[in-house]
C-alpha positions as CSV (number, residue, x, y, z in Angstrom):
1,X,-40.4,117.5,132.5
2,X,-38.6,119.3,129.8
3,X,-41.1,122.1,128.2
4,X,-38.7,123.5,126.0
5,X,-38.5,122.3,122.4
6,X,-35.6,120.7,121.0
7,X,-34.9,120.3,117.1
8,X,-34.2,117.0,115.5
9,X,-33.7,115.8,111.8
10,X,-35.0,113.3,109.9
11,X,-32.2,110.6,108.0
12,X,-32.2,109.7,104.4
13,X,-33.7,106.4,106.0
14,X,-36.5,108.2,107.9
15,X,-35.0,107.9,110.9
16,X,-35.3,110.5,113.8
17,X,-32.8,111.2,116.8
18,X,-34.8,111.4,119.8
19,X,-32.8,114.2,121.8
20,X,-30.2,112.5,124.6
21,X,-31.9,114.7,127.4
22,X,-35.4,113.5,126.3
23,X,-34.3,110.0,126.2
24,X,-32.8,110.3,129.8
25,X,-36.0,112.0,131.2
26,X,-38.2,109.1,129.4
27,X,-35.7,106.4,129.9
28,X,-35.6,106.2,126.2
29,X,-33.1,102.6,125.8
30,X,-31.9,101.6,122.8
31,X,-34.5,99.0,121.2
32,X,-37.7,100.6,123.0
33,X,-40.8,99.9,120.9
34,X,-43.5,103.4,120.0
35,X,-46.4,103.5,117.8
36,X,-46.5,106.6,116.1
37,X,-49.8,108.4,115.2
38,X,-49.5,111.2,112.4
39,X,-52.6,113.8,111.8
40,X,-51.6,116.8,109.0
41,X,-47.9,117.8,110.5
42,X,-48.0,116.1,113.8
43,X,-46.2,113.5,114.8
44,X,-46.9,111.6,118.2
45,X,-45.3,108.6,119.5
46,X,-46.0,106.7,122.5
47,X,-43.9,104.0,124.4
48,X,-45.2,100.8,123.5
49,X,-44.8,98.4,126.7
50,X,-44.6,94.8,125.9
51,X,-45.4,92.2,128.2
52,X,-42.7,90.2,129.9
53,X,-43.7,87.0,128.2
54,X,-41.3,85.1,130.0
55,X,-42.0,86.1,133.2
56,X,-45.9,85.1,131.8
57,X,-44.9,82.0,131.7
58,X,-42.7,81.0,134.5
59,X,-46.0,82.5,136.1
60,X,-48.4,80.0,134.2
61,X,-46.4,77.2,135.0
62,X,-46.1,78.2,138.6
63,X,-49.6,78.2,139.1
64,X,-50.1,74.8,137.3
65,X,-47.6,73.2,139.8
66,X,-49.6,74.7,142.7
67,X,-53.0,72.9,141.2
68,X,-51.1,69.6,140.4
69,X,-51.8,70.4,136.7
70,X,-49.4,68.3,134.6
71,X,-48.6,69.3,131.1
72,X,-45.6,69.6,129.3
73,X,-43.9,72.4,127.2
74,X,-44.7,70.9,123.6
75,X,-48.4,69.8,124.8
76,X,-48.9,73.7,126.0
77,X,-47.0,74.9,123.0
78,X,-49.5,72.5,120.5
79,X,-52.3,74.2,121.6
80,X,-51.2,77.9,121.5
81,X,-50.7,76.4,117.8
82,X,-54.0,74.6,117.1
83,X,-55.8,78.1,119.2
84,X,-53.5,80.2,116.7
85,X,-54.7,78.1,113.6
86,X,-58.8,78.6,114.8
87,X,-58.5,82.6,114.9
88,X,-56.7,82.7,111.3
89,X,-59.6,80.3,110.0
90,X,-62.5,82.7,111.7
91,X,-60.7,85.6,110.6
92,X,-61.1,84.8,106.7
């Protein structure tokens, strides 16, 4: 791990080069997700993994074959909808 600091500036557009040995250390690729927390002058940002929601799903589908479950694509994809619709209504 890298303990020596390395200088950076911020663009016109607020954007911030994140240093080519950093990204290679952190395999940094373009298009990776962070949430950045920001307390007086600090600045932190973490990786934000995201959840390989197709490989969710190929695995919800596998295990609806093993149990014989039938449903299709649209009937799965109306209730995500209809359980989508029911948290905006209790959230108001």
């Amino acid at each position: 791990m890298t303990l020596e600091p390395e200088v950076t500036t911020i663009s016109e557009k607020g954007q911030v080069v994140i240093p080519q040995s950093l990204r290679k250390e952190l395999g940094i690729k373009p298009r990776t997700k962070f949430l950045v927390f920001g307390r007086g002058d600090i600045v932190i940002m973490k990786r934000l993994e995201l959840p390989d929601v197709e490989k969710e799903w190929e695995d919800i589908f596998r295990m609806m074959d093993e149990k014989g479950l039938k449903l299709s694509e649209k009937e799965i994809l109306e209730e995500v909808a209809a359980s989508r619709r029911e948290g905006r209504r209790r959230s108001k």
